[in-house]
MILOTI-173166 format. One record per residue (C-alpha): residue number from 1; residue in one letter; chain; x, y, z. Coordinates in Angstrom, 1 decimal. Layout:
// residues N
{k:NUM r:a c:A c1:X c2:Y c3:Z}
...
END
This chain:
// residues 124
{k:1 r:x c:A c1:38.8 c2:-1.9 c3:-48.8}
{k:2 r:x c:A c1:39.7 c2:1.7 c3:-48.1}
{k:3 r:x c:A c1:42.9 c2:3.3 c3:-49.7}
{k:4 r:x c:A c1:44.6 c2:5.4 c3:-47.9}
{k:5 r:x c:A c1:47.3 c2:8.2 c3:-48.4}
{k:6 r:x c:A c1:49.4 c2:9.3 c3:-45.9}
{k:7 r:x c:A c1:51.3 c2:11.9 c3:-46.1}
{k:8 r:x c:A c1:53.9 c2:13.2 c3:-43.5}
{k:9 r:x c:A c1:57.8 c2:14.0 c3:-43.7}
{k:10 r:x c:A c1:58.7 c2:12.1 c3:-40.7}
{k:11 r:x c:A c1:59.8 c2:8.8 c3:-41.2}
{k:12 r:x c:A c1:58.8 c2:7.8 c3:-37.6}
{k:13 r:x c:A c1:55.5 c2:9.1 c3:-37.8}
{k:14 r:x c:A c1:54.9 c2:7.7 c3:-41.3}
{k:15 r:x c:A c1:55.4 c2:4.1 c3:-40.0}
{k:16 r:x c:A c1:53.1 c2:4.6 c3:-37.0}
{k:17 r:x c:A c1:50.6 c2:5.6 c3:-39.3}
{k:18 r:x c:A c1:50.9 c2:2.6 c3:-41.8}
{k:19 r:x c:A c1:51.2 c2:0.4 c3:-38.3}
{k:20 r:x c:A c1:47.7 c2:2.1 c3:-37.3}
{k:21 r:x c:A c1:45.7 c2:1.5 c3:-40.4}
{k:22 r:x c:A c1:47.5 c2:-2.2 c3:-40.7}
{k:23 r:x c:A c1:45.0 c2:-2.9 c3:-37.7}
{k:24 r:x c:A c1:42.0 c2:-2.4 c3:-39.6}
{k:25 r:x c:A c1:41.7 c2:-4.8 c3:-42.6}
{k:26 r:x c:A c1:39.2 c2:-2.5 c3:-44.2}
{k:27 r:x c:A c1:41.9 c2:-0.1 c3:-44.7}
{k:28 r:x c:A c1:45.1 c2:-0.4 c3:-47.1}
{k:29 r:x c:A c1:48.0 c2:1.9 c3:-47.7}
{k:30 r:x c:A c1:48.0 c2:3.1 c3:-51.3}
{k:31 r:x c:A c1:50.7 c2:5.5 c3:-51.2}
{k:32 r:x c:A c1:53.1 c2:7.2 c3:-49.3}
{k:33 r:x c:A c1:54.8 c2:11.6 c3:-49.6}
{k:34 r:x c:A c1:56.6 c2:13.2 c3:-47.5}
{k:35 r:x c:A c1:55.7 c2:16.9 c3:-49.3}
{k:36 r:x c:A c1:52.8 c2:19.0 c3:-50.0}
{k:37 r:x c:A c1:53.6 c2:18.4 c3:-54.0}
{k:38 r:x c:A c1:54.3 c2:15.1 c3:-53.7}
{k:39 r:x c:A c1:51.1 c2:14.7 c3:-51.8}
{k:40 r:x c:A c1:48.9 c2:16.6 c3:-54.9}
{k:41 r:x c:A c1:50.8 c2:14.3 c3:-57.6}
{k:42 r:x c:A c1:50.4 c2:10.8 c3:-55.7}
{k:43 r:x c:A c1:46.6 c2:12.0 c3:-54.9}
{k:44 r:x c:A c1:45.9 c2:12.1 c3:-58.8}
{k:45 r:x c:A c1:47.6 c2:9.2 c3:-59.5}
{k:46 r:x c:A c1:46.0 c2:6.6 c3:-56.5}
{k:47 r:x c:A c1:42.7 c2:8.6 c3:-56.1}
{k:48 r:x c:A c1:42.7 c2:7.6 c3:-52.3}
{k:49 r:x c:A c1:39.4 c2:7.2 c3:-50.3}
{k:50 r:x c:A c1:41.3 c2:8.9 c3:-47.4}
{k:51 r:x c:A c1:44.3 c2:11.2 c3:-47.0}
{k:52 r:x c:A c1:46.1 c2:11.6 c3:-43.5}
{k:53 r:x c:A c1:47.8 c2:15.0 c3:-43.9}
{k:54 r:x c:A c1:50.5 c2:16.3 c3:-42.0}
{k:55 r:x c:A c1:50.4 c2:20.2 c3:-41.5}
{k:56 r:x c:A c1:54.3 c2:21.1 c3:-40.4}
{k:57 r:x c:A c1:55.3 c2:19.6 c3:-44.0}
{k:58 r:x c:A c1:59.1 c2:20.4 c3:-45.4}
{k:59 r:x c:A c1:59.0 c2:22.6 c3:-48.0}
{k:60 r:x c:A c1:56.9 c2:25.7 c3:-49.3}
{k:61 r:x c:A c1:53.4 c2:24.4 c3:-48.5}
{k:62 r:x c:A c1:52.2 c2:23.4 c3:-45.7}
{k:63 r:x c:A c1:49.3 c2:20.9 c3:-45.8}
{k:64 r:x c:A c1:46.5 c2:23.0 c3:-44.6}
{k:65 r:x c:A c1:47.8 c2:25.1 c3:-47.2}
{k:66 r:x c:A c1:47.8 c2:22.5 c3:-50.0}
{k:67 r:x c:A c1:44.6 c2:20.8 c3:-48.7}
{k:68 r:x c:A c1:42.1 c2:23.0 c3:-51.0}
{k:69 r:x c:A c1:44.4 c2:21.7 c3:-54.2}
{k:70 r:x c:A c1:44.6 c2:18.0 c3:-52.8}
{k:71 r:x c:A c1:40.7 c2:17.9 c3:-52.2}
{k:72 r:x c:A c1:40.3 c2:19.4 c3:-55.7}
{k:73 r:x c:A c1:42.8 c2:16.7 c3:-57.4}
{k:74 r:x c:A c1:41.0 c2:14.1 c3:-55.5}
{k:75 r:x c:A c1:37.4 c2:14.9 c3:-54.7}
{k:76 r:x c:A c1:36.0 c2:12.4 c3:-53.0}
{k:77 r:x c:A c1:38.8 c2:11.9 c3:-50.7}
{k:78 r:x c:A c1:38.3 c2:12.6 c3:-47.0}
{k:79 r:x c:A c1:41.3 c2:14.6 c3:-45.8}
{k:80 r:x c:A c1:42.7 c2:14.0 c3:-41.7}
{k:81 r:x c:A c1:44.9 c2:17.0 c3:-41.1}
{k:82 r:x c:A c1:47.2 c2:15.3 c3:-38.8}
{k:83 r:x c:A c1:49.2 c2:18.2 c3:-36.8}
{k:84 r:x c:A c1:51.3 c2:19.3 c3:-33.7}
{k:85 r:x c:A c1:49.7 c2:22.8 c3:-34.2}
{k:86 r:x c:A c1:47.1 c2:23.3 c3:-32.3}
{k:87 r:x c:A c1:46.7 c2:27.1 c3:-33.7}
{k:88 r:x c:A c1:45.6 c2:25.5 c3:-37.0}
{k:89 r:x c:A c1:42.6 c2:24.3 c3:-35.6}
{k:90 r:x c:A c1:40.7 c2:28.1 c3:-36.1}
{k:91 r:x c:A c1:41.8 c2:27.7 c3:-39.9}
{k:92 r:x c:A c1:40.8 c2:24.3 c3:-40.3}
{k:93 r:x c:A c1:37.6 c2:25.2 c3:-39.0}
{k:94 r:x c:A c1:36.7 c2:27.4 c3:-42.2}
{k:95 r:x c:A c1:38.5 c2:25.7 c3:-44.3}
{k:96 r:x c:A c1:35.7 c2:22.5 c3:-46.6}
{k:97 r:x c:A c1:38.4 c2:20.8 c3:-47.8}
{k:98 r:x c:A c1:39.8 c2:19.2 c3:-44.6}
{k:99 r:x c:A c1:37.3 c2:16.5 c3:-43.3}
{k:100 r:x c:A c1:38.9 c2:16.1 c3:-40.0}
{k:101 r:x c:A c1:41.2 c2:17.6 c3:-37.7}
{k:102 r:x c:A c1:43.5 c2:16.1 c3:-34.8}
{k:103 r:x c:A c1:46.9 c2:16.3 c3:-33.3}
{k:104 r:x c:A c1:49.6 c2:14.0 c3:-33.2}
{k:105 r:x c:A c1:49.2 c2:13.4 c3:-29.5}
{k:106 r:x c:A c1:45.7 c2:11.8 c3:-30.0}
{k:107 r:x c:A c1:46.9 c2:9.4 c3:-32.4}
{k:108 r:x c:A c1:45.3 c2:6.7 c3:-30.9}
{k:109 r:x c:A c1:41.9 c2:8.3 c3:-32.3}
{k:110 r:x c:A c1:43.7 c2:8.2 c3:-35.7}
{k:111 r:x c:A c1:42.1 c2:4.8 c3:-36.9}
{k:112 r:x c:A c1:38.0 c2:5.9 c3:-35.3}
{k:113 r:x c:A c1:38.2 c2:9.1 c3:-37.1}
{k:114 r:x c:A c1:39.3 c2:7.3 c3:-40.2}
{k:115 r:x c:A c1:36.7 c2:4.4 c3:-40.0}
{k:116 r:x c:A c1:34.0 c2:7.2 c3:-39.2}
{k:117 r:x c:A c1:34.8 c2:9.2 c3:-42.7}
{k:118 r:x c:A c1:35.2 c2:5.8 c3:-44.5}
{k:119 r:x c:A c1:31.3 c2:5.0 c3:-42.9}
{k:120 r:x c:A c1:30.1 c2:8.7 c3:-44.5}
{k:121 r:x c:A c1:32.0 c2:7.5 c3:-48.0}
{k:122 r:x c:A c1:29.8 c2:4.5 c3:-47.9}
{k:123 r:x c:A c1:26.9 c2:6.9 c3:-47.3}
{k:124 r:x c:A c1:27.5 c2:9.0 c3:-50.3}
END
């Protein structure tokens, strides 16, 4: 089973995300922050296999901005940078620590994207 992270300061969107991966019973919700620094603690402390990242966090950082620390707290973690924003797709682009990119409207590709990283993490 696959842990996952999720991290995102909406309530509403935080549930739809746990609903999503609930589909998949290869997947399993380790932990749950609603800030970039909460994010970087609970990623040392569950070492998830996945991380869905929101971009627009609350707060000083943003995730695209604390993806580099994240990735570096948790290696082997493959980070979603989950976003309304579609200007942060040029960033992302450049950027080795997120794994995958995709807006909030296509959440229904949440779950494939996930399952497709988890596939590579069995690869490794």
């Amino acid at each position: 089973m696959k842990s996952v992270l999720i991290v995102e300061d909406d309530l509403d969107i935080q549930v739809l995300i746990q609903a999503i991966f609930s589909m998949d019973p290869r997947f399993s919700v380790a932990g749950l922050a609603d800030s970039a620094e909460e994010a970087l603690t609970m990623a040392i402390e569950v070492d998830p296999e996945i991380i869905v990242l929101d971009d627009g966090l609350a707060g000083p950082m943003s995730g695209v901005d604390a993806a580099p620390q994240i990735k570096a707290a948790s290696p082997r973690a493959k980070i979603i940078l989950f976003t309304s924003h579609l200007n942060t797709k040029a960033r992302v682009d450049i950027d080795p620590s997120v794994d995958a990119y995709l807006l909030k409207t296509e959440s229904a590709a949440l779950l494939p994207v996930a399952q497709q990283l988890a596939h590579l993490l069995a690869l490794i």
